[in-house]
N, C-alpha and C positions, 0 to 999 in steps of 0.2 A: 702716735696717731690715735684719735678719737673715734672710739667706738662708735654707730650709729643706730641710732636707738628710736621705734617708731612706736607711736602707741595710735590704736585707732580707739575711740570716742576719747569724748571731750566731756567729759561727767566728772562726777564729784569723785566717785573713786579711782578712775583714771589721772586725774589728776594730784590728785592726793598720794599716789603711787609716784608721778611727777618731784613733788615737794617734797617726800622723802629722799628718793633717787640725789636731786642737789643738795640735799643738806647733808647725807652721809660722801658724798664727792663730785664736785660739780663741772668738774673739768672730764670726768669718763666718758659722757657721750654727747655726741650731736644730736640735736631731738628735732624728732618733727611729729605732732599731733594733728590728727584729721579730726575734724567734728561733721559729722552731717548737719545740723542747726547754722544757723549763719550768724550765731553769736559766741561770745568767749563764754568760757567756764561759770556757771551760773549755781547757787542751791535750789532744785530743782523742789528739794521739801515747802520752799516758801512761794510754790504757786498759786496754790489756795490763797496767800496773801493779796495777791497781784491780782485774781479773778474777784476776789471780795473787794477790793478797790482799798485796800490798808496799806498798800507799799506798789511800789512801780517797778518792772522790770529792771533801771540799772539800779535801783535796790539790792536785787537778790546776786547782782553780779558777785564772784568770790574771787575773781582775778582778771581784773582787765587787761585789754589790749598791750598794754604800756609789762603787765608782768611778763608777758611774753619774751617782748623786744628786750628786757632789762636780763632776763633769765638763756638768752639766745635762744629762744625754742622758736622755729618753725610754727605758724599756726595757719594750718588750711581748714575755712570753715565753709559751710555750704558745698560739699563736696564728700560725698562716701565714698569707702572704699568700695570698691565692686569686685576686685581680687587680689590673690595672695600670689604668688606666685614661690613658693618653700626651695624649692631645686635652688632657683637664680638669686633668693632673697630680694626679690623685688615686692613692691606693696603697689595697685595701681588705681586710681579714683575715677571716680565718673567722670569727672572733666578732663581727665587723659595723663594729670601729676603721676607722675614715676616716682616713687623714693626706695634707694637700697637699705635696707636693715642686716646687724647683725645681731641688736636682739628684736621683739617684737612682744607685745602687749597688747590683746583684746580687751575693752573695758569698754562696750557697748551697752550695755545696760539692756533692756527689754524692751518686748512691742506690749503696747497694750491688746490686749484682746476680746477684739467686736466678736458680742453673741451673734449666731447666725442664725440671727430671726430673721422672719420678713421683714423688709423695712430700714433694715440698718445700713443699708448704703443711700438711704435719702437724705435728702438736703437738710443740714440742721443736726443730723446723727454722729455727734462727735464724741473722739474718745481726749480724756482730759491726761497728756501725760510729758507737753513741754511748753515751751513758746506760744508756739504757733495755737497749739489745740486752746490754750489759753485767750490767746487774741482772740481766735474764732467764736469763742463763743459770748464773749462780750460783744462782737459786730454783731452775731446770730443773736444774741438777746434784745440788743436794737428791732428786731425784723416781727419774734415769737413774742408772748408773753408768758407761757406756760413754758412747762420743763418737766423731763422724767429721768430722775439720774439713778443709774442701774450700778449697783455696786454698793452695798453697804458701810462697807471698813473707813477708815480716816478718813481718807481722801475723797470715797465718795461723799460724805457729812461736810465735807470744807467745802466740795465741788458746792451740794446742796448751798449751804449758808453764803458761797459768795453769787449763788445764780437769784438768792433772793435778795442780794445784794443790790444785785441790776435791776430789780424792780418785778425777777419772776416769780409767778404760783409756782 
């Protein structure tokens, strides 16, 4: 009987933990992976590409739909988990998916985190850290012209170069 084996996120190191797991034995467990995002396993480093307008979201895809089904993995996306349940080994998501585990794997990766200035919950105040934050602010550069990106390191200097991509100050 096959192990069953849950991993919650859908990231590059969760899944990569995945692609190890079958290639040392692929037959040990049942898998089922949650992703909050409502897309398959993506490299989330080539965002900046996708917001500067040099590649398109199924670009940066790193395992489609199809690895899934080929690989028998479970894949529930658009739905987080909201509890664990350790006693009973139950895992249960927002949308009410039940799955039992007997191992389990956190690979959620992080929040970005908004300064609590004034202002950071107004309209246009986004943080740059998947998909969706990506999409937004390309609709949101249609609307603004200017732009103030707070964060120096890589990603904010990508964020910067593809908002002046879109055509912002």
């Amino acid at each position: 009987m096959r192990e069953k084996l849950v991993l919650i996120g859908n990231g590059m190191a969760g899944i990569r933990t995945i692609e190890e797991i079958l290639k040392n034995d692929s037959n040990r467990f049942d898998i089922t992976v949650f992703g909050e995002e409502p897309h398959p396993n993506y490299n989330r480093i080539l965002l900046s590409s996708v917001l500067q307008g040099d590649t398109t979201v199924d670009d940066i895809v790193l395992n489609e739909y199809s690895w899934y089904a080929e690989n028998q993995i479970e894949l529930v996306t658009g739905d987080p988990v909201v509890k664990v349940d350790t006693e009973k080994q139950i895992v249960l998501s927002q949308n009410g998916v039940e799955r039992p585990y007997d191992k389990l794997i956190f690979a959620t990766g992080s929040n970005p985190f908004m300064l609590p200035l004034p202002g950071a919950d107004k309209e246009g105040v986004i943080a740059f850290r998947n998909i969706k934050d990506c999409e937004t602010m390309i609709d949101t550069s249609k609307k603004y012209k200017r732009a103030t990106v707070i964060g120096g390191g890589l990603l904010g200097l990508e964020a910067a170069r593809g908002l002046l991509n879109l055509d912002m100050e």
